[in-house]
PDB file with SEQRES, HELIX, SHEET and CRYST1 records, atoms N, CA, C and O in Angstrom:
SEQRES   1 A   75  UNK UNK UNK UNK UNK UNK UNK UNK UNK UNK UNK UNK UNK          
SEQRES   2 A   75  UNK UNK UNK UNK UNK UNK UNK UNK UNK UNK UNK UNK UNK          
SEQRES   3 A   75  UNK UNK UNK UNK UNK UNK UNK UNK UNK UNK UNK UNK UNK          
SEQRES   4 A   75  UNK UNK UNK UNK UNK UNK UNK UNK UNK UNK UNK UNK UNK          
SEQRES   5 A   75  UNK UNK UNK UNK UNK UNK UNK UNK UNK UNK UNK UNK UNK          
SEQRES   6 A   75  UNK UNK UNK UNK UNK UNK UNK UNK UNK UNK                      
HELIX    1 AA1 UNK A   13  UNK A   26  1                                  14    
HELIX    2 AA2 UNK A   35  UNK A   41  1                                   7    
HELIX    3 AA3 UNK A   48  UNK A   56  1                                   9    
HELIX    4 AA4 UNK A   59  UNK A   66  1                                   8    
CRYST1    1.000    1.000    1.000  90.00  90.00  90.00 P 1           1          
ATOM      1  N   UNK A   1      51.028 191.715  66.898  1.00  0.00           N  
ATOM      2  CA  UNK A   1      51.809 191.934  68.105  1.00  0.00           C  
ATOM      3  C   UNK A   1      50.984 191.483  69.302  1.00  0.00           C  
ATOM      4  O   UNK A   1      50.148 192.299  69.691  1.00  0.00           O  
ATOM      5  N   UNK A   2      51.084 190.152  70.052  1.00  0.00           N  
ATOM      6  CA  UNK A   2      50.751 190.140  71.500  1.00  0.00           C  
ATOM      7  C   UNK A   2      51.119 190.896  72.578  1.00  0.00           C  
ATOM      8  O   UNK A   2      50.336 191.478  73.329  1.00  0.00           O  
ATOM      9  N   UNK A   3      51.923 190.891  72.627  1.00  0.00           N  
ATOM     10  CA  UNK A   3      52.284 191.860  73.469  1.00  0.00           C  
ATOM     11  C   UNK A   3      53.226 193.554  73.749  1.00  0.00           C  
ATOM     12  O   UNK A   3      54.250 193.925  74.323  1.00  0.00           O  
ATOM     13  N   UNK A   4      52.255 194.087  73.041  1.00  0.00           N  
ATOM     14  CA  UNK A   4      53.313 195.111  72.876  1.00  0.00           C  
ATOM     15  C   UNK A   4      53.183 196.138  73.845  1.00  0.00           C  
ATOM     16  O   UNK A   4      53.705 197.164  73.409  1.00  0.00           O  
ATOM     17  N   UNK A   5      52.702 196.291  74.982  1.00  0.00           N  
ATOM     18  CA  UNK A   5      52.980 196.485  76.215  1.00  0.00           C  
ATOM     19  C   UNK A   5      54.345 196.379  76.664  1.00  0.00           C  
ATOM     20  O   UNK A   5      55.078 197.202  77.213  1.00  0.00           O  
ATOM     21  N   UNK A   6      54.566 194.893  76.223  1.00  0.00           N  
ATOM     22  CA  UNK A   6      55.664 194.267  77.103  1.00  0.00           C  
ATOM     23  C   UNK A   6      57.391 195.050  76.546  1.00  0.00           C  
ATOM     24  O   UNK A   6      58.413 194.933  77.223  1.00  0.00           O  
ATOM     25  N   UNK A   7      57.307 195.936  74.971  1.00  0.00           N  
ATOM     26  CA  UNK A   7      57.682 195.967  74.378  1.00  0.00           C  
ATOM     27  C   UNK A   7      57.595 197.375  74.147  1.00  0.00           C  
ATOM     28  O   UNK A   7      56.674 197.715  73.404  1.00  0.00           O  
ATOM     29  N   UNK A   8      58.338 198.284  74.607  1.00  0.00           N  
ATOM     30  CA  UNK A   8      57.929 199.935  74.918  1.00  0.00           C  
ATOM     31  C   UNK A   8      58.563 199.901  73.040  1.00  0.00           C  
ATOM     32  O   UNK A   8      57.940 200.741  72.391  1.00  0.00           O  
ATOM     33  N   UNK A   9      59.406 199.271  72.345  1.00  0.00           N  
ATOM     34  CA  UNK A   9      60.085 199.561  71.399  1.00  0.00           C  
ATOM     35  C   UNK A   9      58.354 199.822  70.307  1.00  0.00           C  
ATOM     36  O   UNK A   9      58.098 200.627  69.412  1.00  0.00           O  
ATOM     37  N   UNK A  10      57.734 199.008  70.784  1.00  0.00           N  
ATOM     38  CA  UNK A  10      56.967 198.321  69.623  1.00  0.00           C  
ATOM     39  C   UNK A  10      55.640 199.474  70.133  1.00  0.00           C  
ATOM     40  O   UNK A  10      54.561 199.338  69.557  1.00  0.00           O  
ATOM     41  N   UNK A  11      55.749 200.385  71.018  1.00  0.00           N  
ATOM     42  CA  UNK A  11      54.456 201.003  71.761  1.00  0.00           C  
ATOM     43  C   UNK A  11      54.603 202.243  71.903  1.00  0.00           C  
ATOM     44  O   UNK A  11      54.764 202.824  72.976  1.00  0.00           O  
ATOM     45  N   UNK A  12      54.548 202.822  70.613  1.00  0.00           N  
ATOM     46  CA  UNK A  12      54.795 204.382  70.616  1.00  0.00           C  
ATOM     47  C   UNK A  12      53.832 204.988  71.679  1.00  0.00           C  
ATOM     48  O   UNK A  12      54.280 206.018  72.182  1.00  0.00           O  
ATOM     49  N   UNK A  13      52.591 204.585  72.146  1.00  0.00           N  
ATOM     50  CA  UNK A  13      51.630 205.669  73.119  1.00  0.00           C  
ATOM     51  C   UNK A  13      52.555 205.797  74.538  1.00  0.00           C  
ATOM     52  O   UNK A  13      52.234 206.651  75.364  1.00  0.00           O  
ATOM     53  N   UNK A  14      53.301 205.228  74.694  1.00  0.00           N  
ATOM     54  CA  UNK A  14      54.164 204.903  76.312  1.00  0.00           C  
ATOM     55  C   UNK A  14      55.169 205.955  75.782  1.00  0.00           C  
ATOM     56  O   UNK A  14      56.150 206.084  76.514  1.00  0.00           O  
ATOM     57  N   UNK A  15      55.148 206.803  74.584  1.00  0.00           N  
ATOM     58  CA  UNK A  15      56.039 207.905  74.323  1.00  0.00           C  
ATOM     59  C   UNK A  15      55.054 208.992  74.512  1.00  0.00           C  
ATOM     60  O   UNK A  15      55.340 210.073  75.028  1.00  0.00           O  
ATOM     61  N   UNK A  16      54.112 208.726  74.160  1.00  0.00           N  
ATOM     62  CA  UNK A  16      52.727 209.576  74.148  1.00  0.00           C  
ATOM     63  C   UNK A  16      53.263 210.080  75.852  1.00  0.00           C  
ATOM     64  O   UNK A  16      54.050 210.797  76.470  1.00  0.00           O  
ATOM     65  N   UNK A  17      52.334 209.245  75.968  1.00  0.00           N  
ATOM     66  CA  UNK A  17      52.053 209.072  77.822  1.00  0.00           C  
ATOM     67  C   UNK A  17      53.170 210.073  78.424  1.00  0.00           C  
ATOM     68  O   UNK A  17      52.835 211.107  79.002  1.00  0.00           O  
ATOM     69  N   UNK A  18      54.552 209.687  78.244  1.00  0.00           N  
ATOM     70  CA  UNK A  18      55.492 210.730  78.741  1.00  0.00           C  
ATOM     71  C   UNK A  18      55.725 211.942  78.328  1.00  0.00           C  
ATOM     72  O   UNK A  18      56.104 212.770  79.156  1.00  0.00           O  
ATOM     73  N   UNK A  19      55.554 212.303  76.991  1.00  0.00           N  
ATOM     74  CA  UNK A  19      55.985 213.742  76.859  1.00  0.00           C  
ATOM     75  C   UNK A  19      54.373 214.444  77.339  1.00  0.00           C  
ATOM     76  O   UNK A  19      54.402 215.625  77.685  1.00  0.00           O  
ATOM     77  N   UNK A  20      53.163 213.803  77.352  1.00  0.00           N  
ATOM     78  CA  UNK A  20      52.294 214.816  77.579  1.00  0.00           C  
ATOM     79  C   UNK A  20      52.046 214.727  79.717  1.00  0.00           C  
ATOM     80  O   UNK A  20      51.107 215.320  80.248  1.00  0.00           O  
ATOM     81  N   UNK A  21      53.158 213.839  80.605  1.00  0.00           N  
ATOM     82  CA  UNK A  21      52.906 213.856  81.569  1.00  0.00           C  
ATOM     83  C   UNK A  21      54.102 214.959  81.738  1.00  0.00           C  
ATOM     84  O   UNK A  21      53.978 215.725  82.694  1.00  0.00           O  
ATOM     85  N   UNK A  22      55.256 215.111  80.894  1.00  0.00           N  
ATOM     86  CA  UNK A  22      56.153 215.982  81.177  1.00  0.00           C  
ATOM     87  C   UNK A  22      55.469 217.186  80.995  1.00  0.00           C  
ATOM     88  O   UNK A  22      55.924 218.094  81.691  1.00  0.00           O  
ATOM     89  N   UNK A  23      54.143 217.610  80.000  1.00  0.00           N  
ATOM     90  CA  UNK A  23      53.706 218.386  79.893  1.00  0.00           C  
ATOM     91  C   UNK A  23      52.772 218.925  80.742  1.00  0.00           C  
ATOM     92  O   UNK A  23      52.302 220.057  80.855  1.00  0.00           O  
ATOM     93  N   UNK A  24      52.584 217.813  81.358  1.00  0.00           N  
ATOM     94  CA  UNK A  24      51.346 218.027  82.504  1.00  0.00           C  
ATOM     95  C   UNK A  24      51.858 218.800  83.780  1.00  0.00           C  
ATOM     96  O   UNK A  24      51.304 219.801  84.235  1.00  0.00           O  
ATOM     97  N   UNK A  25      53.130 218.130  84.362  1.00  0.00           N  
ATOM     98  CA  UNK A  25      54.004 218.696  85.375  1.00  0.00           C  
ATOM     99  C   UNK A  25      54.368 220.017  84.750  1.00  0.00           C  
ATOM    100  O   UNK A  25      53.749 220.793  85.478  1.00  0.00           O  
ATOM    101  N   UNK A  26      54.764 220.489  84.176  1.00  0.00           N  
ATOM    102  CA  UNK A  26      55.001 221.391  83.867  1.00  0.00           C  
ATOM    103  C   UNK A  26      54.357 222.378  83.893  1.00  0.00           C  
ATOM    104  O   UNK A  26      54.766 223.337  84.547  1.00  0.00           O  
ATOM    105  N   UNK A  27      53.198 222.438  83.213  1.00  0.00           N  
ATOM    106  CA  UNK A  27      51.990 223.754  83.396  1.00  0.00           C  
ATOM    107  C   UNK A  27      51.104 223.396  84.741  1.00  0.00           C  
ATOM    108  O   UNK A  27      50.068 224.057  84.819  1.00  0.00           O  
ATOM    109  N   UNK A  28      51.281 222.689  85.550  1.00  0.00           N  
ATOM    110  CA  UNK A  28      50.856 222.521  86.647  1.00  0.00           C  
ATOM    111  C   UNK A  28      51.702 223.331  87.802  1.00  0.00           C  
ATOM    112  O   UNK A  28      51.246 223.773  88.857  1.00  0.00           O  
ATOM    113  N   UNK A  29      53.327 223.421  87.226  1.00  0.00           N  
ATOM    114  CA  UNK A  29      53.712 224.249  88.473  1.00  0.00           C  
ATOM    115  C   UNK A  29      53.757 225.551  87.318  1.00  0.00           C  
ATOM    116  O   UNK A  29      54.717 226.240  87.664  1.00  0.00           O  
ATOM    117  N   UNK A  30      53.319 225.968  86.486  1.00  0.00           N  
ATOM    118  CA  UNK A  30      53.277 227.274  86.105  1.00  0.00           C  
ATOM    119  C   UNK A  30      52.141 227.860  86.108  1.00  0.00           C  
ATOM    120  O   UNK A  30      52.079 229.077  85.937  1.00  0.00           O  
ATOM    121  N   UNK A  31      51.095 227.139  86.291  1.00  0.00           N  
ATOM    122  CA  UNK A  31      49.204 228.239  86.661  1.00  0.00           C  
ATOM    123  C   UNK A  31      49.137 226.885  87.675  1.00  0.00           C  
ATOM    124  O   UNK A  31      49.800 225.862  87.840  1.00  0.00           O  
ATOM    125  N   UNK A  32      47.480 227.743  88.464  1.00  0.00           N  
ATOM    126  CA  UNK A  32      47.115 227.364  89.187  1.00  0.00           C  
ATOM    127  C   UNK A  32      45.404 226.199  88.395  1.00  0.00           C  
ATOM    128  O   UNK A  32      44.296 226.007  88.897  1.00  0.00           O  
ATOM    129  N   UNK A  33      45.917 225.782  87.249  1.00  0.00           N  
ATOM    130  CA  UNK A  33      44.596 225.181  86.509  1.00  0.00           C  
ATOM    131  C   UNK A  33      43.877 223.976  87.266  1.00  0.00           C  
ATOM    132  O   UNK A  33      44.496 223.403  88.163  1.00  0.00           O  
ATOM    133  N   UNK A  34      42.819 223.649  86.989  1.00  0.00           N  
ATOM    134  CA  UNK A  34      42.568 222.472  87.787  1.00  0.00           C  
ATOM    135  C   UNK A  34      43.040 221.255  87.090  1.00  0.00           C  
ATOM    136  O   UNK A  34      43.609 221.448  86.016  1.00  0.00           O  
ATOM    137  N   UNK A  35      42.905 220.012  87.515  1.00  0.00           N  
ATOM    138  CA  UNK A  35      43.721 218.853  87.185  1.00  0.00           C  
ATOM    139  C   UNK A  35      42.815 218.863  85.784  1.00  0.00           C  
ATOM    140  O   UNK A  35      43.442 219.101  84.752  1.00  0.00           O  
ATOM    141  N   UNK A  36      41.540 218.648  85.692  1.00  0.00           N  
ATOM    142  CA  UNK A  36      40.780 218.160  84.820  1.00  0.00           C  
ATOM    143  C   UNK A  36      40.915 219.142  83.715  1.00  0.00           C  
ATOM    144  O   UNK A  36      41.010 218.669  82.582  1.00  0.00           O  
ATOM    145  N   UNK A  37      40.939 220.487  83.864  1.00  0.00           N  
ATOM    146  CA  UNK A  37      41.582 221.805  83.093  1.00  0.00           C  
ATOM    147  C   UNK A  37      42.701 221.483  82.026  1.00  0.00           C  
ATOM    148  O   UNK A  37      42.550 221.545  80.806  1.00  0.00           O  
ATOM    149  N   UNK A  38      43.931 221.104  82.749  1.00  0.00           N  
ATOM    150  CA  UNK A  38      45.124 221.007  82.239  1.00  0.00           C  
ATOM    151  C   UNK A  38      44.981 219.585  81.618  1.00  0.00           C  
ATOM    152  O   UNK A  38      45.476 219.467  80.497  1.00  0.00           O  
ATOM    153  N   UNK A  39      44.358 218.433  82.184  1.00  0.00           N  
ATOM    154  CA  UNK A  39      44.088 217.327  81.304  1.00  0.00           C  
ATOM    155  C   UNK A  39      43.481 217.393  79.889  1.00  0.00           C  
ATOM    156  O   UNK A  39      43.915 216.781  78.914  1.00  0.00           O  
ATOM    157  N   UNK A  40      42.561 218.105  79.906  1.00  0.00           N  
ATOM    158  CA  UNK A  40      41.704 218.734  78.623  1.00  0.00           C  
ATOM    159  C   UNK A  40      42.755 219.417  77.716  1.00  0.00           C  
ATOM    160  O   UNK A  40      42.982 218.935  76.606  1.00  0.00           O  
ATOM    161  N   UNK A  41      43.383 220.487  78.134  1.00  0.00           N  
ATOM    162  CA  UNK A  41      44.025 221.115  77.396  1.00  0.00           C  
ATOM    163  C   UNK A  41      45.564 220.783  76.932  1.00  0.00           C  
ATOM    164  O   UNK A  41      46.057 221.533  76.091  1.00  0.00           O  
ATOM    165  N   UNK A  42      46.491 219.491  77.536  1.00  0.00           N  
ATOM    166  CA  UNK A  42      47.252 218.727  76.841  1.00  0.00           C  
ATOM    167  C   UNK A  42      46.795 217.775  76.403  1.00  0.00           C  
ATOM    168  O   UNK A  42      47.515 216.873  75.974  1.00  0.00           O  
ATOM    169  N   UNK A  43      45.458 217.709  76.388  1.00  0.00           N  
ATOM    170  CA  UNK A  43      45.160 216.260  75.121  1.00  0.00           C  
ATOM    171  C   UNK A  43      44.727 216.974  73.977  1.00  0.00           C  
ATOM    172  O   UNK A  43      44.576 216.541  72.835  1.00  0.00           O  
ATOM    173  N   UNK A  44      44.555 218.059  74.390  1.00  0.00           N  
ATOM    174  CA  UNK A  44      43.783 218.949  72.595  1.00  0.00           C  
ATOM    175  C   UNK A  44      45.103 219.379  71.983  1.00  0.00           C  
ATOM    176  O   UNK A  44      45.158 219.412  70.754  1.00  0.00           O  
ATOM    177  N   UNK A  45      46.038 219.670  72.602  1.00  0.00           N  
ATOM    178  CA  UNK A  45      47.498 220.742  72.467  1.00  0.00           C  
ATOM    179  C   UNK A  45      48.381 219.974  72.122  1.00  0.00           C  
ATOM    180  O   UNK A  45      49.435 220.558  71.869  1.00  0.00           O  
ATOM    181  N   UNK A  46      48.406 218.659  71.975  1.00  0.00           N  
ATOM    182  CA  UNK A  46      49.099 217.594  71.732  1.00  0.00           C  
ATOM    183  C   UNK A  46      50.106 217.908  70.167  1.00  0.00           C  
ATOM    184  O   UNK A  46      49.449 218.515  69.322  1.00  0.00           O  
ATOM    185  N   UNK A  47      51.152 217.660  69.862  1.00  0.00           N  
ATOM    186  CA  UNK A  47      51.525 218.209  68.528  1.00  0.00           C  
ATOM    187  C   UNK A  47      51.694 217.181  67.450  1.00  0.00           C  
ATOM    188  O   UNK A  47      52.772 216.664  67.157  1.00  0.00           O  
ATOM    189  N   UNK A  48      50.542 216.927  66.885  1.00  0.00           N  
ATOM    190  CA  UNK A  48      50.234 216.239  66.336  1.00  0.00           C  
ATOM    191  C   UNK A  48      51.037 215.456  65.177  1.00  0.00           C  
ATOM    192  O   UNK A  48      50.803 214.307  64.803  1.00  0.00           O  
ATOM    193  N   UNK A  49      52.188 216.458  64.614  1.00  0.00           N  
ATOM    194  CA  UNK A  49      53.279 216.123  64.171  1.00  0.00           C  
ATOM    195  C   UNK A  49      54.064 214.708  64.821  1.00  0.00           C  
ATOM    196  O   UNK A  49      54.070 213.525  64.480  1.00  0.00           O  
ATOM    197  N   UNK A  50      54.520 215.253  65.605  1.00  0.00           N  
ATOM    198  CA  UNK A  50      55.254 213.867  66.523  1.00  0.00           C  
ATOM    199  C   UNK A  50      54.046 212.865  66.639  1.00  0.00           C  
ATOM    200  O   UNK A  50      54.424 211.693  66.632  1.00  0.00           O  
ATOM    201  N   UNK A  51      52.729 213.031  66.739  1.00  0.00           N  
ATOM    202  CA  UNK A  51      52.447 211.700  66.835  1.00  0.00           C  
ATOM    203  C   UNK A  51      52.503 211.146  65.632  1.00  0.00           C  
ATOM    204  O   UNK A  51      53.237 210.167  65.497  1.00  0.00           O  
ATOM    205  N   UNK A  52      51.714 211.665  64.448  1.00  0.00           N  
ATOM    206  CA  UNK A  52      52.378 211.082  63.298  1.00  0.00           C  
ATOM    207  C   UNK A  52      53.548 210.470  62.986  1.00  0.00           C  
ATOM    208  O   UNK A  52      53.601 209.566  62.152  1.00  0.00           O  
ATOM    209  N   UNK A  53      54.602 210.927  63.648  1.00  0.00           N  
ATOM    210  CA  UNK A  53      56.305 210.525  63.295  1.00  0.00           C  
ATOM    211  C   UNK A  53      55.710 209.014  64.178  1.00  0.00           C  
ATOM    212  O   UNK A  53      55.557 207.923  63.629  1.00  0.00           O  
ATOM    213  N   UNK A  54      55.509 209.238  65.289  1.00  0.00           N  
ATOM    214  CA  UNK A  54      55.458 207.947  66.069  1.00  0.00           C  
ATOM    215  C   UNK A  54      54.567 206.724  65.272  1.00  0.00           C  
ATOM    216  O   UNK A  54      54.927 205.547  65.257  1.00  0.00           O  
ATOM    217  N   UNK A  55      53.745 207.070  64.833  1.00  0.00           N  
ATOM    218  CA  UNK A  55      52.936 205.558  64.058  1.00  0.00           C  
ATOM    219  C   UNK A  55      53.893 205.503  62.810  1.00  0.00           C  
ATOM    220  O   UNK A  55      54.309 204.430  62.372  1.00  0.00           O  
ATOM    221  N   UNK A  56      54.224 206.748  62.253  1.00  0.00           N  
ATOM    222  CA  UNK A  56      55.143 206.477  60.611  1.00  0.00           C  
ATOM    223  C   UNK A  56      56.519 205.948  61.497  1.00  0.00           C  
ATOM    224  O   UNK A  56      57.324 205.625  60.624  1.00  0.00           O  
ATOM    225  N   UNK A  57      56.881 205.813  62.273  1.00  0.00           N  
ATOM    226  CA  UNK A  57      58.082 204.972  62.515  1.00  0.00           C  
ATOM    227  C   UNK A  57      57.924 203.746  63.109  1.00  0.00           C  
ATOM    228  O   UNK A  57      58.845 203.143  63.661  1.00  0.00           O  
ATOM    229  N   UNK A  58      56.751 203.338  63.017  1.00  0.00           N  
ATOM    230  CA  UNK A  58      56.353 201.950  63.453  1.00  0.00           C  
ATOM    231  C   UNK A  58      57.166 200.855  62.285  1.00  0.00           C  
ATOM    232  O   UNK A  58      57.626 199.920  62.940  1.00  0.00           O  
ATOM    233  N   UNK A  59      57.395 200.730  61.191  1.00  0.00           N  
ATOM    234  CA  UNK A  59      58.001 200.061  60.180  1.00  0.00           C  
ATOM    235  C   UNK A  59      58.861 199.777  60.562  1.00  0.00           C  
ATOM    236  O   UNK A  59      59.188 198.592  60.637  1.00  0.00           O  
ATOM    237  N   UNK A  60      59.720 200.939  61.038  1.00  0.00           N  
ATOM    238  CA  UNK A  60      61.751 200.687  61.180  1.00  0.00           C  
ATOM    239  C   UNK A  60      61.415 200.450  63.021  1.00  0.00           C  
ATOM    240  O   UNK A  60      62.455 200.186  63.625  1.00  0.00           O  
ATOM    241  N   UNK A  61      60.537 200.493  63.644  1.00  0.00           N  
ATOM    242  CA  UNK A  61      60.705 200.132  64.999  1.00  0.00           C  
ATOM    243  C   UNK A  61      60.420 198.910  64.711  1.00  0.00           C  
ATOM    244  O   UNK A  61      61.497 198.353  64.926  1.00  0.00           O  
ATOM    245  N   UNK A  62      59.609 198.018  64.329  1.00  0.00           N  
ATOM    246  CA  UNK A  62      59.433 196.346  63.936  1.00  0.00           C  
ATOM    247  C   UNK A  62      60.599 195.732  63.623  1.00  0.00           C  
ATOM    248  O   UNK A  62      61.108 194.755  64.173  1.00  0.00           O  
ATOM    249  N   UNK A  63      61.096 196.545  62.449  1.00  0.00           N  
ATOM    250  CA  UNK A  63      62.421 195.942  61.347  1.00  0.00           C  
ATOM    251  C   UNK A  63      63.677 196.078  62.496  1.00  0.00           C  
ATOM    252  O   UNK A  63      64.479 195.144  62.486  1.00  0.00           O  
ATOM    253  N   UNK A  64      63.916 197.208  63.521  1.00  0.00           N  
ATOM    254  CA  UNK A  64      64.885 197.167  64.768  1.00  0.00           C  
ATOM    255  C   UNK A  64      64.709 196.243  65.534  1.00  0.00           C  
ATOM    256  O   UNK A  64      65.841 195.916  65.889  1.00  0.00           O  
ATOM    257  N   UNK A  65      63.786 195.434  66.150  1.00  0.00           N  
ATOM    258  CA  UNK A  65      63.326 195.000  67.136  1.00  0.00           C  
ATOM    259  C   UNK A  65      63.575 193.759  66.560  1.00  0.00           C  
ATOM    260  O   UNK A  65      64.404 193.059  67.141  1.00  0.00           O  
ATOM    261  N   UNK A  66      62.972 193.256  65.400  1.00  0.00           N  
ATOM    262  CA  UNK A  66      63.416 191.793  64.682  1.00  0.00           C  
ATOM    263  C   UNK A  66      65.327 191.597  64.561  1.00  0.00           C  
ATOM    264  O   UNK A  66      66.072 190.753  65.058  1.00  0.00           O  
ATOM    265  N   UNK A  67      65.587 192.726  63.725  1.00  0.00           N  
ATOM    266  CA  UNK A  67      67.096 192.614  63.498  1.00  0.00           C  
ATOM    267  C   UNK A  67      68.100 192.581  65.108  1.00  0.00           C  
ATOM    268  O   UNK A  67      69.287 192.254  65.078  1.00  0.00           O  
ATOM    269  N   UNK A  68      67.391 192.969  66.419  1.00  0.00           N  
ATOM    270  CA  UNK A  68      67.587 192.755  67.393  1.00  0.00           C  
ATOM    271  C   UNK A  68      67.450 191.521  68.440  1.00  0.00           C  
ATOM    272  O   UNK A  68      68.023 191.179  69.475  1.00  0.00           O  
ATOM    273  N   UNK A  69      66.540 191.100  67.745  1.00  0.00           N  
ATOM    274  CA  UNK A  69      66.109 189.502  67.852  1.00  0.00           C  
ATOM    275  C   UNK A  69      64.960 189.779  69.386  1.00  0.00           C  
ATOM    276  O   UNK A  69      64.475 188.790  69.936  1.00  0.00           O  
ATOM    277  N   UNK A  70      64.692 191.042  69.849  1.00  0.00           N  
ATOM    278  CA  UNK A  70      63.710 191.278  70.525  1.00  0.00           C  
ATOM    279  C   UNK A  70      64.528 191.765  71.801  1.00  0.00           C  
ATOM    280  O   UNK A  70      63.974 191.489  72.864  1.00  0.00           O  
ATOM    281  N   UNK A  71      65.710 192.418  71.894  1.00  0.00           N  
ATOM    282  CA  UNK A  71      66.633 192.895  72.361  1.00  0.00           C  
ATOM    283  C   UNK A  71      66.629 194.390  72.319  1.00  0.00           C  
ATOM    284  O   UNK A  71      66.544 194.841  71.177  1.00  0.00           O  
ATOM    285  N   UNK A  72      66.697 195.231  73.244  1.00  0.00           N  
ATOM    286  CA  UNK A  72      66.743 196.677  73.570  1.00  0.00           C  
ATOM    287  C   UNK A  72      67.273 197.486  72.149  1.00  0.00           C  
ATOM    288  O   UNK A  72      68.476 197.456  71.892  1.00  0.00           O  
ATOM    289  N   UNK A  73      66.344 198.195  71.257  1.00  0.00           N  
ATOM    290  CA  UNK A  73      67.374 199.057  70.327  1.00  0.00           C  
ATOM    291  C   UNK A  73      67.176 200.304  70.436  1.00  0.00           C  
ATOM    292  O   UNK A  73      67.012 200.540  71.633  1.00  0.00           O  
ATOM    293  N   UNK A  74      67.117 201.057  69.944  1.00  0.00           N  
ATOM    294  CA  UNK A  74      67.318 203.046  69.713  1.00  0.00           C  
ATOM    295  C   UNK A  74      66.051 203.452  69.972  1.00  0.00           C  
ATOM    296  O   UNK A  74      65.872 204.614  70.339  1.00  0.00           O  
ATOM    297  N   UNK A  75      65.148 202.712  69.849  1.00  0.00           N  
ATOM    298  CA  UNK A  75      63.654 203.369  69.987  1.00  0.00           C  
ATOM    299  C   UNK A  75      63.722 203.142  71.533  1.00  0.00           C  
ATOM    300  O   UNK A  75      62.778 203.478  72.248  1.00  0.00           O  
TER     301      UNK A  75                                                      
END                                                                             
């Protein structure tokens, strides 16, 4: 993959990135933690499950993205 940046289908961490910034906002307006606090503790708290799902669905995100011809699909 060259570019899979360019290609959020093909770049499960840009799923990463959002559910742990949704996570970030979140316990940020519920304690008063420091930034570096709450950074530490949603990268350890992370649920490791879903990231697994995210690399094990790398197969059928390739096989979507080809059968799409590189066109927007479900991922």
């Amino acid at each position: 993959m060259k570019w899979p940046s360019q290609s959020p289908d093909l770049n499960p961490i840009e799923h990463l990135w959002e559910v742990l910034k949704r996570a970030f906002v979140e316990e940020s307006l519920a304690t008063r933690m420091s930034y570096s606090e709450r950074c530490k503790k949603n990268g350890t708290e992370y649920p490791w499950d879903t990231l697994r799902g995210l690399v094990e669905s790398m197969p059928r995100r390739m096989k979507a993205v080809i059968k799409a011809k590189g066109y927007p699909t479900k991922y």
